[in-house]
mmJSON file of the N, C-alpha and C atoms, coordinates in Angstrom:
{"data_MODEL":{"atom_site":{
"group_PDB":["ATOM","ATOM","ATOM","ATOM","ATOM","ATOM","ATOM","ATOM","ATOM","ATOM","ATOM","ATOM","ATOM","ATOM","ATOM","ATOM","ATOM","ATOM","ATOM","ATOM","ATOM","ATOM","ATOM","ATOM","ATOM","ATOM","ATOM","ATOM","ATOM","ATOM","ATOM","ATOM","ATOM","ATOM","ATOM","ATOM","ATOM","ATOM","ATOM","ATOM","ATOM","ATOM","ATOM","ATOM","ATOM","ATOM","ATOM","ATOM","ATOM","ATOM","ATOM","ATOM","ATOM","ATOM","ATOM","ATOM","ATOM","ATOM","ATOM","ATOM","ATOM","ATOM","ATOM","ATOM","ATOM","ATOM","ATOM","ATOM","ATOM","ATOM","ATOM","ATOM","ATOM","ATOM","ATOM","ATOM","ATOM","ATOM","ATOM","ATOM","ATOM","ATOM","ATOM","ATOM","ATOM","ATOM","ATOM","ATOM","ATOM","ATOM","ATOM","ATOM","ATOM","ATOM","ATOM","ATOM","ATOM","ATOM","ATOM","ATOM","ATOM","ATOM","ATOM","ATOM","ATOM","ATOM","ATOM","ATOM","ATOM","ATOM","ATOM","ATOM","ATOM","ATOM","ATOM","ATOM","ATOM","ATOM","ATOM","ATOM","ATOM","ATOM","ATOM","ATOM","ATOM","ATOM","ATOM","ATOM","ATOM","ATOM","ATOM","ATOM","ATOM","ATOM","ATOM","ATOM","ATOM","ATOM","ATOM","ATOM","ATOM","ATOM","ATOM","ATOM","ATOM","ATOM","ATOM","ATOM","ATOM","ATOM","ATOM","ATOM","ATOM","ATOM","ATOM","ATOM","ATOM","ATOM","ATOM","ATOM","ATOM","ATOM","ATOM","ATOM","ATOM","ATOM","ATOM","ATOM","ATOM","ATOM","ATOM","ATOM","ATOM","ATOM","ATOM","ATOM","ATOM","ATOM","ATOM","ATOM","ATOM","ATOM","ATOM","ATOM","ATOM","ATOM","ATOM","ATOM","ATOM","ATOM","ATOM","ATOM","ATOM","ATOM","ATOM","ATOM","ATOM","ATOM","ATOM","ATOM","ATOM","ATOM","ATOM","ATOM","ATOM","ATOM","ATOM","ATOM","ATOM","ATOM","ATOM","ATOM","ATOM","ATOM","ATOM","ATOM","ATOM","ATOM","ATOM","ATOM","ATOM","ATOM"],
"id":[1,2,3,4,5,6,7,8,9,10,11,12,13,14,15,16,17,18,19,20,21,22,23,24,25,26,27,28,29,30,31,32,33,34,35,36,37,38,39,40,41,42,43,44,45,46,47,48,49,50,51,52,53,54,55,56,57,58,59,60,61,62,63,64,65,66,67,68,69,70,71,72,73,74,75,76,77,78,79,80,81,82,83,84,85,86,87,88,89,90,91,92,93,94,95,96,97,98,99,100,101,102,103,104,105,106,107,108,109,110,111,112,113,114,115,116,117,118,119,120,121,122,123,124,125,126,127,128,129,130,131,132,133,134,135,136,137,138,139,140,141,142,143,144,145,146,147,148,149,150,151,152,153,154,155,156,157,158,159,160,161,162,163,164,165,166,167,168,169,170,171,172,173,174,175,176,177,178,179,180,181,182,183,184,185,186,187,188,189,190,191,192,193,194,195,196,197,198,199,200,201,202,203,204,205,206,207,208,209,210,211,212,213,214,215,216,217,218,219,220,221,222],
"type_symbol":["N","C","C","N","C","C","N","C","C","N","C","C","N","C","C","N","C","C","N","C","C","N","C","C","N","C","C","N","C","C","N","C","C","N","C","C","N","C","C","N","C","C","N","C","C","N","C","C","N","C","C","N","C","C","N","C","C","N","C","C","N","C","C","N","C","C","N","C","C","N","C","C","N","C","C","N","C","C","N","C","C","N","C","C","N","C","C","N","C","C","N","C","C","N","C","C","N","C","C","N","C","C","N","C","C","N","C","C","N","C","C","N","C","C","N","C","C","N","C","C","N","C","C","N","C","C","N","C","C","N","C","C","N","C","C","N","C","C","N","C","C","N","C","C","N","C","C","N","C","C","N","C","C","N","C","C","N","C","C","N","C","C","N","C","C","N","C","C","N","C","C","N","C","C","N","C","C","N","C","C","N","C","C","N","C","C","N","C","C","N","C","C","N","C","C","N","C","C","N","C","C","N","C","C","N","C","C","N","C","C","N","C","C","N","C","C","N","C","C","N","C","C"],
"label_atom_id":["N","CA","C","N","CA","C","N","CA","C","N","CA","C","N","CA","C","N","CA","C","N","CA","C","N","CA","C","N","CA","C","N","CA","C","N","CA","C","N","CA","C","N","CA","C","N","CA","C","N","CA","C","N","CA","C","N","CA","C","N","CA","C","N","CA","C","N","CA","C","N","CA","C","N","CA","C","N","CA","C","N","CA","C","N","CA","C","N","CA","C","N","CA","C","N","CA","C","N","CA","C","N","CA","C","N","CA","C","N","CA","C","N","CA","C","N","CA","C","N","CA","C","N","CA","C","N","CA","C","N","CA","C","N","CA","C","N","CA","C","N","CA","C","N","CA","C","N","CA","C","N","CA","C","N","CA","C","N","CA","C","N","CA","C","N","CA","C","N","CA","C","N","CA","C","N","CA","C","N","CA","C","N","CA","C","N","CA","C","N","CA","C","N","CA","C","N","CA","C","N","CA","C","N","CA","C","N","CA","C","N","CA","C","N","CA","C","N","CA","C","N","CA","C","N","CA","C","N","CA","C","N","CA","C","N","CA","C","N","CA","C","N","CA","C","N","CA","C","N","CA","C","N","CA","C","N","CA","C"],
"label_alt_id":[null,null,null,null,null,null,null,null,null,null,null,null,null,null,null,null,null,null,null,null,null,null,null,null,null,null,null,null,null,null,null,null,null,null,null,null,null,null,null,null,null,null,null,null,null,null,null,null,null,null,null,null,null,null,null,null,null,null,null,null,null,null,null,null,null,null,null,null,null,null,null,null,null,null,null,null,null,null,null,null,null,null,null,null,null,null,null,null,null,null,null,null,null,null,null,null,null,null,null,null,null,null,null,null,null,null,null,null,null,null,null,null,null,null,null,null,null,null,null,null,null,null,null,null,null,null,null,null,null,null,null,null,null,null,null,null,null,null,null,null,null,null,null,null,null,null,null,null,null,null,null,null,null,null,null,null,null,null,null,null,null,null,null,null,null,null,null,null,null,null,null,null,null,null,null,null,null,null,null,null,null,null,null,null,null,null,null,null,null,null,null,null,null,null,null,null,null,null,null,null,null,null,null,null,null,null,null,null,null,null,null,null,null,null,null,null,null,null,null,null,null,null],
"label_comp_id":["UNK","UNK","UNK","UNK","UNK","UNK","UNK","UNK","UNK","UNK","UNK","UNK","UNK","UNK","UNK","UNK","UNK","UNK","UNK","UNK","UNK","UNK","UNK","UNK","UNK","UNK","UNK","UNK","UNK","UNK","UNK","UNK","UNK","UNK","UNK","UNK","UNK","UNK","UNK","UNK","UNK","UNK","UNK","UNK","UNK","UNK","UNK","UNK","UNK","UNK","UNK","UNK","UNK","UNK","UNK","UNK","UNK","UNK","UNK","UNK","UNK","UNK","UNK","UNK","UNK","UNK","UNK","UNK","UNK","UNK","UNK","UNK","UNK","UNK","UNK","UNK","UNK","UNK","UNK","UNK","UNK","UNK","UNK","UNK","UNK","UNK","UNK","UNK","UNK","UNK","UNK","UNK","UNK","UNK","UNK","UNK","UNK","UNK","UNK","UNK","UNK","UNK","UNK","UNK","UNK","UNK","UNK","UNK","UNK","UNK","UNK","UNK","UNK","UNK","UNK","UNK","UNK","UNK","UNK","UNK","UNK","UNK","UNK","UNK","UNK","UNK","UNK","UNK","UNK","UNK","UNK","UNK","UNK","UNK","UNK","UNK","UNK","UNK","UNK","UNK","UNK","UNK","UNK","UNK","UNK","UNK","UNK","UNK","UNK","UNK","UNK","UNK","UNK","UNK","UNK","UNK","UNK","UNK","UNK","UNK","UNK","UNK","UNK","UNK","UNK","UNK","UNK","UNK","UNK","UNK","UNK","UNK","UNK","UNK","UNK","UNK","UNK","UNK","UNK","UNK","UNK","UNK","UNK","UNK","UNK","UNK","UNK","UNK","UNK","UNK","UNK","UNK","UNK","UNK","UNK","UNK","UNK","UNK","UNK","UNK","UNK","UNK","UNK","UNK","UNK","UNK","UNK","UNK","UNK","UNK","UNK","UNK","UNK","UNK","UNK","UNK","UNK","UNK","UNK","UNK","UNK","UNK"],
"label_asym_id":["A","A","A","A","A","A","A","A","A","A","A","A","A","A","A","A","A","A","A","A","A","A","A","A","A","A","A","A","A","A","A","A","A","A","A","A","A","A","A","A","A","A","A","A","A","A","A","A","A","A","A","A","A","A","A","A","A","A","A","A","A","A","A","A","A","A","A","A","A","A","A","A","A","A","A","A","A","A","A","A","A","A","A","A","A","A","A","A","A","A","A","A","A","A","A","A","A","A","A","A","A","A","A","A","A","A","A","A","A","A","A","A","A","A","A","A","A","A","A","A","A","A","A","A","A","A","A","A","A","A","A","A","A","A","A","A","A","A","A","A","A","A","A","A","A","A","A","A","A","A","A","A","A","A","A","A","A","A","A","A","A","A","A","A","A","A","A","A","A","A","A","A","A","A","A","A","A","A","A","A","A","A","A","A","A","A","A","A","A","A","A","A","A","A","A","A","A","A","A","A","A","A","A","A","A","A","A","A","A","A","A","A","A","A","A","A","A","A","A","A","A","A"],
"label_entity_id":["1","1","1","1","1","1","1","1","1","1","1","1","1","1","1","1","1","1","1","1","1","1","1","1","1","1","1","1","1","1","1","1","1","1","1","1","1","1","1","1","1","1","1","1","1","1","1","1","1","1","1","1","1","1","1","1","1","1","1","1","1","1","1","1","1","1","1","1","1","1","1","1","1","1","1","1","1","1","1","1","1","1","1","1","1","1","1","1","1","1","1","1","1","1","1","1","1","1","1","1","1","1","1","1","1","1","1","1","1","1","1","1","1","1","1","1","1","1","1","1","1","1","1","1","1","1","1","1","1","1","1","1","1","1","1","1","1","1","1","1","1","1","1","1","1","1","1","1","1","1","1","1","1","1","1","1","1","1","1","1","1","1","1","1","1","1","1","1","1","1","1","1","1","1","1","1","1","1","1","1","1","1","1","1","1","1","1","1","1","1","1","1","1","1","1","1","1","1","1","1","1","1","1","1","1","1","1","1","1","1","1","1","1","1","1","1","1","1","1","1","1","1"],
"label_seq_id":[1,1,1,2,2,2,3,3,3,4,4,4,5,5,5,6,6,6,7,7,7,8,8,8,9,9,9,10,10,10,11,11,11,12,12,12,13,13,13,14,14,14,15,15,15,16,16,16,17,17,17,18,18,18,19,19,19,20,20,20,21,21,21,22,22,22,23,23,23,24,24,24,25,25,25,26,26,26,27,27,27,28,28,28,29,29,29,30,30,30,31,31,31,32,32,32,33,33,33,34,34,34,35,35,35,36,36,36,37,37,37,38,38,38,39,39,39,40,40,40,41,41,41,42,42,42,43,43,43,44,44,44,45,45,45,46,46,46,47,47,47,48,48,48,49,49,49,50,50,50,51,51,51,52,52,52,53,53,53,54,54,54,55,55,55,56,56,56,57,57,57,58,58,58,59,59,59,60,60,60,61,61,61,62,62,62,63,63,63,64,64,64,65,65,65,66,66,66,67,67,67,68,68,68,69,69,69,70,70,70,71,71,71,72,72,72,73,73,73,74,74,74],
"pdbx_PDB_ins_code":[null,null,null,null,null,null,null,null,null,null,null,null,null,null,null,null,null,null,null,null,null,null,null,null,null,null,null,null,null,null,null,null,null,null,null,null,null,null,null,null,null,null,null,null,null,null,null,null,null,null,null,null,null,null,null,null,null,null,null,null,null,null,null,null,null,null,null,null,null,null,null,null,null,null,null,null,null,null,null,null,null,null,null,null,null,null,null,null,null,null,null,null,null,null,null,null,null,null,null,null,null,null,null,null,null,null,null,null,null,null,null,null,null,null,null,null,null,null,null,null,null,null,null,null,null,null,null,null,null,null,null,null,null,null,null,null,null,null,null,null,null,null,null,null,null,null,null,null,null,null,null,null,null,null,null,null,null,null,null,null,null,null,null,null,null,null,null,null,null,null,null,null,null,null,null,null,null,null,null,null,null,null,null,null,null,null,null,null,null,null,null,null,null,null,null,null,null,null,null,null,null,null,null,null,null,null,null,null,null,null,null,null,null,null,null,null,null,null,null,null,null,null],
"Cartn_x":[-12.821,-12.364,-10.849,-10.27,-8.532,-8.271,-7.395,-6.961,-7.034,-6.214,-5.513,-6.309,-7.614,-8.67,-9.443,-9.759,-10.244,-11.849,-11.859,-13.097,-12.881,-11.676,-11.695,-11.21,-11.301,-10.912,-9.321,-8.68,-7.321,-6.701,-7.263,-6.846,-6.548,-7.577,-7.479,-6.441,-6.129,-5.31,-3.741,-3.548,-2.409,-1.835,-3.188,-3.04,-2.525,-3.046,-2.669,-1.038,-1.033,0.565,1.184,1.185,1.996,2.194,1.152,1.591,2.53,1.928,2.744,4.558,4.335,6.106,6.536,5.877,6.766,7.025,5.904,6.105,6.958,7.475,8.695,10.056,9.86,11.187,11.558,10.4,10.58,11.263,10.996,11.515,12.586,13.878,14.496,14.968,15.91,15.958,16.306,16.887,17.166,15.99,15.442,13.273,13.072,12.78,12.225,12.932,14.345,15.03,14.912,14.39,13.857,12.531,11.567,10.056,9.67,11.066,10.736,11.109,10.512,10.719,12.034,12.655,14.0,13.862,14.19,14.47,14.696,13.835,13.896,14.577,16.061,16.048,15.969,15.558,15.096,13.856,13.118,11.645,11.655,12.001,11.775,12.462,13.469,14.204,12.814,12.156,11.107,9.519,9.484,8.384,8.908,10.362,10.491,10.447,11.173,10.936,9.706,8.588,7.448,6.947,6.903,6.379,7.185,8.112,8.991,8.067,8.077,7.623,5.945,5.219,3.695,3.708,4.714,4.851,4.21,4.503,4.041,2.605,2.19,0.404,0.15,0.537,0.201,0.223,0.973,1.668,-0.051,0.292,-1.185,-2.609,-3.059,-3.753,-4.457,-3.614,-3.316,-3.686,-2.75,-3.128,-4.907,-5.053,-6.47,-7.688,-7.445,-8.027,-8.141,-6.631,-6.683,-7.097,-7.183,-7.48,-6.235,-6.802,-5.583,-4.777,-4.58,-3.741,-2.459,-1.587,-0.286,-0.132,0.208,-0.356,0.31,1.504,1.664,1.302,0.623,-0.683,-1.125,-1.851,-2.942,-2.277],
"Cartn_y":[-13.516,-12.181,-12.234,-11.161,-11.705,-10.582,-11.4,-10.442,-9.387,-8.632,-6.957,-6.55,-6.914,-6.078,-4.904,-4.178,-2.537,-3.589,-2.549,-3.262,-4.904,-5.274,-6.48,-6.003,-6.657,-6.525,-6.744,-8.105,-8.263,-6.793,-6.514,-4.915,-4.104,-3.48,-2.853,-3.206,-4.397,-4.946,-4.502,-5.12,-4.849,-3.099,-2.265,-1.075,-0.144,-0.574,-0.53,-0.961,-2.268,-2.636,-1.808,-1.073,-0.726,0.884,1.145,2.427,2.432,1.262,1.599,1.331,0.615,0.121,1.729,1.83,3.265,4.282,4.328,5.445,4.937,3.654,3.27,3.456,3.365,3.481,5.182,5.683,7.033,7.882,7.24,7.834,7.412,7.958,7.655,7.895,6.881,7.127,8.763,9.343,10.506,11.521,10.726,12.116,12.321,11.16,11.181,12.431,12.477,12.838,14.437,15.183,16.255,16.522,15.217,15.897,15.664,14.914,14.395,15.76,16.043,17.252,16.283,17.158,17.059,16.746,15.662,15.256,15.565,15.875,16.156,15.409,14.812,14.002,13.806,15.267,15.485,14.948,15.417,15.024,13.685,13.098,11.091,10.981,11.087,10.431,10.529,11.92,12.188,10.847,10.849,9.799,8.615,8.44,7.002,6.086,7.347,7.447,7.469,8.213,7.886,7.038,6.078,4.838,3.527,3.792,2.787,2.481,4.169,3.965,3.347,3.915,2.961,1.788,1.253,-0.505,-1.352,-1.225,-1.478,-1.199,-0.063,-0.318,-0.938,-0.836,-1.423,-3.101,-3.35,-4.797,-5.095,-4.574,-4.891,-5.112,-3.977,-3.689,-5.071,-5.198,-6.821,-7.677,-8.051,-8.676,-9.012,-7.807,-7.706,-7.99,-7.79,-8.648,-9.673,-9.887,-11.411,-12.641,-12.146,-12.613,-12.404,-12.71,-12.289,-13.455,-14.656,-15.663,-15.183,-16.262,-15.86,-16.256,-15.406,-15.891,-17.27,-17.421,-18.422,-20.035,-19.655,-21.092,-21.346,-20.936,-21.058,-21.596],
"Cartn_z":[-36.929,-36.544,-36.361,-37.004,-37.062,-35.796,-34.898,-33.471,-33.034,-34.581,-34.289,-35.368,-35.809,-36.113,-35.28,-36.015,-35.474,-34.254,-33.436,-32.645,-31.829,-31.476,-31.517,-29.63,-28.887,-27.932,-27.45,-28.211,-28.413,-28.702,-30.382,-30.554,-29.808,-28.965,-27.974,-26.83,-26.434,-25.427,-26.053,-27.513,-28.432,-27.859,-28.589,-28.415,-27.131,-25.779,-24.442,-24.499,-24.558,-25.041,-25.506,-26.784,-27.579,-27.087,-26.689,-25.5,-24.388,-23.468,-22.744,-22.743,-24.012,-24.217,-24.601,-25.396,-26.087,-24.49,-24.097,-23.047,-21.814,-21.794,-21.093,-21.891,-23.43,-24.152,-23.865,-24.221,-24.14,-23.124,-21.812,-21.005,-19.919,-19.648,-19.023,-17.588,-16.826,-15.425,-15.196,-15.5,-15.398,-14.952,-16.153,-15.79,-14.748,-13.855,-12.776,-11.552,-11.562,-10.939,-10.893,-12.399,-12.218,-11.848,-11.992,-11.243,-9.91,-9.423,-7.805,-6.896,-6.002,-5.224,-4.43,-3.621,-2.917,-1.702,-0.923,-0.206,1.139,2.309,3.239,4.633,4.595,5.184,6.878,7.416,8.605,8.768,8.037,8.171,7.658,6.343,6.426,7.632,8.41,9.819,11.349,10.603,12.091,11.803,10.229,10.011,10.549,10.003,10.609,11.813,12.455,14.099,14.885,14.177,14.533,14.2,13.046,12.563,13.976,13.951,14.927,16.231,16.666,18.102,18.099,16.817,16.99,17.055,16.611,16.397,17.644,18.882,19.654,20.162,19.627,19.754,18.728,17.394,16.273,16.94,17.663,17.473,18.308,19.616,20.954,19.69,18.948,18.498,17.567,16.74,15.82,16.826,17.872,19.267,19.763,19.815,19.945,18.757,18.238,16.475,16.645,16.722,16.627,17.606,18.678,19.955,21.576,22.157,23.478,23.36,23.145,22.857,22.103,22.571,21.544,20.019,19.144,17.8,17.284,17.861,17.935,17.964,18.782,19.142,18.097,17.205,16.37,15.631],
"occupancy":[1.0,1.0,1.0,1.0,1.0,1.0,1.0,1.0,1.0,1.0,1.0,1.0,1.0,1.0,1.0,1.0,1.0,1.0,1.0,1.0,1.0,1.0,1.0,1.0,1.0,1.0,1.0,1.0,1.0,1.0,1.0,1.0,1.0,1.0,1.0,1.0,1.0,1.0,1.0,1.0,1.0,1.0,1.0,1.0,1.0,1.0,1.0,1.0,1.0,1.0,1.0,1.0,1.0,1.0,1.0,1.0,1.0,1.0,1.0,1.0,1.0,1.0,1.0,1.0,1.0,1.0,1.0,1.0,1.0,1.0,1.0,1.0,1.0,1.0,1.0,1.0,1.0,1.0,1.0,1.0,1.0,1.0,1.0,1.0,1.0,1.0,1.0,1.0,1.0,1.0,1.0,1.0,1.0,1.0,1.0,1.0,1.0,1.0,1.0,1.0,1.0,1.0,1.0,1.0,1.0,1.0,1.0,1.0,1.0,1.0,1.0,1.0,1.0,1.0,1.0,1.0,1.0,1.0,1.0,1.0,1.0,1.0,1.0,1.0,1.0,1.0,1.0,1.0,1.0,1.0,1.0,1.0,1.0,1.0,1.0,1.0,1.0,1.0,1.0,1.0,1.0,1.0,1.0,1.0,1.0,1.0,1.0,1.0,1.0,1.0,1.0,1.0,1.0,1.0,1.0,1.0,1.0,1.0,1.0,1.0,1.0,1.0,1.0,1.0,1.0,1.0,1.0,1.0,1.0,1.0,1.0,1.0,1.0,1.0,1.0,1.0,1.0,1.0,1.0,1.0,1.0,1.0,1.0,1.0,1.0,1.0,1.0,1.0,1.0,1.0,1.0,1.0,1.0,1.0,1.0,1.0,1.0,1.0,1.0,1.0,1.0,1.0,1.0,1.0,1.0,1.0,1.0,1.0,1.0,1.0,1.0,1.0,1.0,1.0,1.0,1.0,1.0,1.0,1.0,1.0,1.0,1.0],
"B_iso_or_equiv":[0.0,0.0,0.0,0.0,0.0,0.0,0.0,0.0,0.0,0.0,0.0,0.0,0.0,0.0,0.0,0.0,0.0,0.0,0.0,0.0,0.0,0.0,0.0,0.0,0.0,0.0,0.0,0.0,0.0,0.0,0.0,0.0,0.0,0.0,0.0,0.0,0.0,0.0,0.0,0.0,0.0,0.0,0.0,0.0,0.0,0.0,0.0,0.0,0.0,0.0,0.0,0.0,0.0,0.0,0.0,0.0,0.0,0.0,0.0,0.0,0.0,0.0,0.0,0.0,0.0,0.0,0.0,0.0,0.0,0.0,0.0,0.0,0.0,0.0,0.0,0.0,0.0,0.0,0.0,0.0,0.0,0.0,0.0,0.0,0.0,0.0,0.0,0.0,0.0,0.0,0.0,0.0,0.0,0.0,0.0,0.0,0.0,0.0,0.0,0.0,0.0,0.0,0.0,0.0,0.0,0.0,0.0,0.0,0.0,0.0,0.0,0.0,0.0,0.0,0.0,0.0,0.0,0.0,0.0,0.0,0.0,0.0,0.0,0.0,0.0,0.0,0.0,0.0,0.0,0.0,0.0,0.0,0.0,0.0,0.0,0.0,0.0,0.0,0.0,0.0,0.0,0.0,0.0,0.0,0.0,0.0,0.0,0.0,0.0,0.0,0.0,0.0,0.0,0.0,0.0,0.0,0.0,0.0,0.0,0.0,0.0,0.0,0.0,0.0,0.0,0.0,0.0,0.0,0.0,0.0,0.0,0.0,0.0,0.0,0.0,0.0,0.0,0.0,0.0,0.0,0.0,0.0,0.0,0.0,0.0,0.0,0.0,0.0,0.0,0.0,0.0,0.0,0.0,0.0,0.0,0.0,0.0,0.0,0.0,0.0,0.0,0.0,0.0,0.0,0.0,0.0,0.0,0.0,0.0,0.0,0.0,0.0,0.0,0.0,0.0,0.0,0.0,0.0,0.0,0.0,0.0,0.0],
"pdbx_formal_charge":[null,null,null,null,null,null,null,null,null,null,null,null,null,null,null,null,null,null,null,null,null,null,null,null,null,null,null,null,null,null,null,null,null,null,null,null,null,null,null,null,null,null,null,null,null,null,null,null,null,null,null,null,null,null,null,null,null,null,null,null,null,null,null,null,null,null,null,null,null,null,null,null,null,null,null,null,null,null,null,null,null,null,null,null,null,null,null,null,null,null,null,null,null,null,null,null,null,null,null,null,null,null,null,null,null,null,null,null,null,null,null,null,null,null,null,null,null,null,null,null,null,null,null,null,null,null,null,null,null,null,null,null,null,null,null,null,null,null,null,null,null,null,null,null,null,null,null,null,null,null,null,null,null,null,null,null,null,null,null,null,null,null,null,null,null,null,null,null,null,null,null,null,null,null,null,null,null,null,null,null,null,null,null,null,null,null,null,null,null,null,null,null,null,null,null,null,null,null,null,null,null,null,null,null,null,null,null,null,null,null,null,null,null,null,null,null,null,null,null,null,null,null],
"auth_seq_id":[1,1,1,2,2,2,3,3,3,4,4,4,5,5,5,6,6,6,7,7,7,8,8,8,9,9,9,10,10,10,11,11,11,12,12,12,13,13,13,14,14,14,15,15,15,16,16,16,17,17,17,18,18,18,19,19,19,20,20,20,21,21,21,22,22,22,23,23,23,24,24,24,25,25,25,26,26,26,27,27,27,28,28,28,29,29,29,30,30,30,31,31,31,32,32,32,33,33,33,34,34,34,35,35,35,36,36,36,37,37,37,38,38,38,39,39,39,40,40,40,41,41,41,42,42,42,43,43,43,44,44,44,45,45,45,46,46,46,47,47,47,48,48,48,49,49,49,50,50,50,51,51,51,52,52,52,53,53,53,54,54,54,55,55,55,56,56,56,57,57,57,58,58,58,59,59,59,60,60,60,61,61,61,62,62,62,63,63,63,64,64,64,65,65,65,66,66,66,67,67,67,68,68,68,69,69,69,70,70,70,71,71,71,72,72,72,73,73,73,74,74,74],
"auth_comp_id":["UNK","UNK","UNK","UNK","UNK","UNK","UNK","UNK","UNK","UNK","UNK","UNK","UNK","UNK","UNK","UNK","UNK","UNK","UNK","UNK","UNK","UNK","UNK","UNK","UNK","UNK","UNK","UNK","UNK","UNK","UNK","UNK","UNK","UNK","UNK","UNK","UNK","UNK","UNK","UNK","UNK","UNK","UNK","UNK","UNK","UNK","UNK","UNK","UNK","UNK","UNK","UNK","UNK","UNK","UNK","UNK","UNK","UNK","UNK","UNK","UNK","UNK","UNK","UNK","UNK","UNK","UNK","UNK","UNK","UNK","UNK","UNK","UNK","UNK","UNK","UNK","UNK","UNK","UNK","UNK","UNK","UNK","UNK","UNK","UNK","UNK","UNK","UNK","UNK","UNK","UNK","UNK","UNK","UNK","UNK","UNK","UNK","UNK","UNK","UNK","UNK","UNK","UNK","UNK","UNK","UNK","UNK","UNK","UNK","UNK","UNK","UNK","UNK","UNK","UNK","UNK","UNK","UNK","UNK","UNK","UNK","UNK","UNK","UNK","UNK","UNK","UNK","UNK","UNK","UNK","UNK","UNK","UNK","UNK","UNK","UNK","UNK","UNK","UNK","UNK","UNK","UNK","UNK","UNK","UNK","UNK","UNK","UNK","UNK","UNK","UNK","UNK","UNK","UNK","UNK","UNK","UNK","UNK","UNK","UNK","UNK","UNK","UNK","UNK","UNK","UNK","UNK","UNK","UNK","UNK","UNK","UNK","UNK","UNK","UNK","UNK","UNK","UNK","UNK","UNK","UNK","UNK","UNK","UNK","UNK","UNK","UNK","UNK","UNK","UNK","UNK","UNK","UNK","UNK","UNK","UNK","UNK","UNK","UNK","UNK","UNK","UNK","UNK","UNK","UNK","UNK","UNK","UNK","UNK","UNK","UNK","UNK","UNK","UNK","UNK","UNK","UNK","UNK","UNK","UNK","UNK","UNK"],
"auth_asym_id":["A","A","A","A","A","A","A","A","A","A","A","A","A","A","A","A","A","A","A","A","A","A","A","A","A","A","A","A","A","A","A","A","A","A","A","A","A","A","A","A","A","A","A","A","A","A","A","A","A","A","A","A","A","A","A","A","A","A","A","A","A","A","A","A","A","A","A","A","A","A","A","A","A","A","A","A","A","A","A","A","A","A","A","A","A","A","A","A","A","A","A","A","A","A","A","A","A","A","A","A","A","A","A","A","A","A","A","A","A","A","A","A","A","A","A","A","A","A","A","A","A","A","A","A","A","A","A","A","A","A","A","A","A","A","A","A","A","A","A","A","A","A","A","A","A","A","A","A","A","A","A","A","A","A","A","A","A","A","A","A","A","A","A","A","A","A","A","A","A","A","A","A","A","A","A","A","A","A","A","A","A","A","A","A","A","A","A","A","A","A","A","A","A","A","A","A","A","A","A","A","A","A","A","A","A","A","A","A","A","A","A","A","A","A","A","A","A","A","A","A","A","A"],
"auth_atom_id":["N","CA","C","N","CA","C","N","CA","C","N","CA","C","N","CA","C","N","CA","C","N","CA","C","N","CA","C","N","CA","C","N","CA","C","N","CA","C","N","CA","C","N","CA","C","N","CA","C","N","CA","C","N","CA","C","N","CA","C","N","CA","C","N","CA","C","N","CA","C","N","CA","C","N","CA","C","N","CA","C","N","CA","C","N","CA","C","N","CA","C","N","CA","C","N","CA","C","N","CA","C","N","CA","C","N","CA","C","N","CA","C","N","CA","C","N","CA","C","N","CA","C","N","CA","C","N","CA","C","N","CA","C","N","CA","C","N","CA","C","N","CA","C","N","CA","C","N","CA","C","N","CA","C","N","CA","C","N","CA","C","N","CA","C","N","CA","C","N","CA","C","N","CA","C","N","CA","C","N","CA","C","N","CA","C","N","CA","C","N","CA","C","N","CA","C","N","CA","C","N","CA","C","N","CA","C","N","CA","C","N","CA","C","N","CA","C","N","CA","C","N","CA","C","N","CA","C","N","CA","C","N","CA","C","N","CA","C","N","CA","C","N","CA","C","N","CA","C","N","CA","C","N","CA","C","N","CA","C"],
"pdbx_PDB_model_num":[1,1,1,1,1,1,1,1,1,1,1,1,1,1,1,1,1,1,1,1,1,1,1,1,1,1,1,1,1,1,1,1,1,1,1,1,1,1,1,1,1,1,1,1,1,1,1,1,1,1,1,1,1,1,1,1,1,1,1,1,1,1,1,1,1,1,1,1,1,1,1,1,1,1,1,1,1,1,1,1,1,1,1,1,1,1,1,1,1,1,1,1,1,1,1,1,1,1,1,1,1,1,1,1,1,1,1,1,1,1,1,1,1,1,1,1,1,1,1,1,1,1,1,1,1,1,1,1,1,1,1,1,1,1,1,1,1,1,1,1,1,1,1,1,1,1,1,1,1,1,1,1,1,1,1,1,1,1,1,1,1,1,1,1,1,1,1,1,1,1,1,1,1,1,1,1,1,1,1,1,1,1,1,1,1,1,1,1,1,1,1,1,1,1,1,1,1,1,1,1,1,1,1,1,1,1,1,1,1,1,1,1,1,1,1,1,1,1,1,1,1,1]
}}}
C-alpha cells in the first residue's frame, strides 16, 4: 500500500496536514485583530482582582486535599 494512497490512513493524516498548513498560510496576524471583540480593561483589572483575592481560599482549599501538614514535608 503506497502512503498517500486514497483510503490509506497516512493519506488522510497527509490530508489533515495539508489543510491545516494552508489555513495558517492563509491567514494573517492582522485577522484576528478584527474578529476579537475590544477590550475591556476595567473589567479584565476587576477579574484579576478577584482571582488575586481567592488565592488564599484556593491556597487553604489545596491545603485541605492535600492534607493539614505542610506541603513541604512530603
Amino acid at each position: 500500500e503506497f502512503p498517500f494512497a486514497d483510503g490509506s490512513p497516512i493519506a488522510e493524516l497527509a490530508n489533515f496536514y495539508r489543510e491545516c498548513m494552508q489555513a495558517r498560510s492563509a491567514s494573517s496576524g492582522d485577522s484576528w485583530a478584527s474578529v476579537a471583540p475590544p477590550v475591556d480593561r476595567a473589567s479584565v483589572a476587576a477579574q484579576l482582582r478577584m482571582c488575586e483575592e481567592a488565592v488564599p481560599e484556593f491556597d487553604s482549599l489545596v491545603a485541605a486535599l492535600y492534607g493539614e501538614g505542610d506541603p513541604d514535608d512530603r
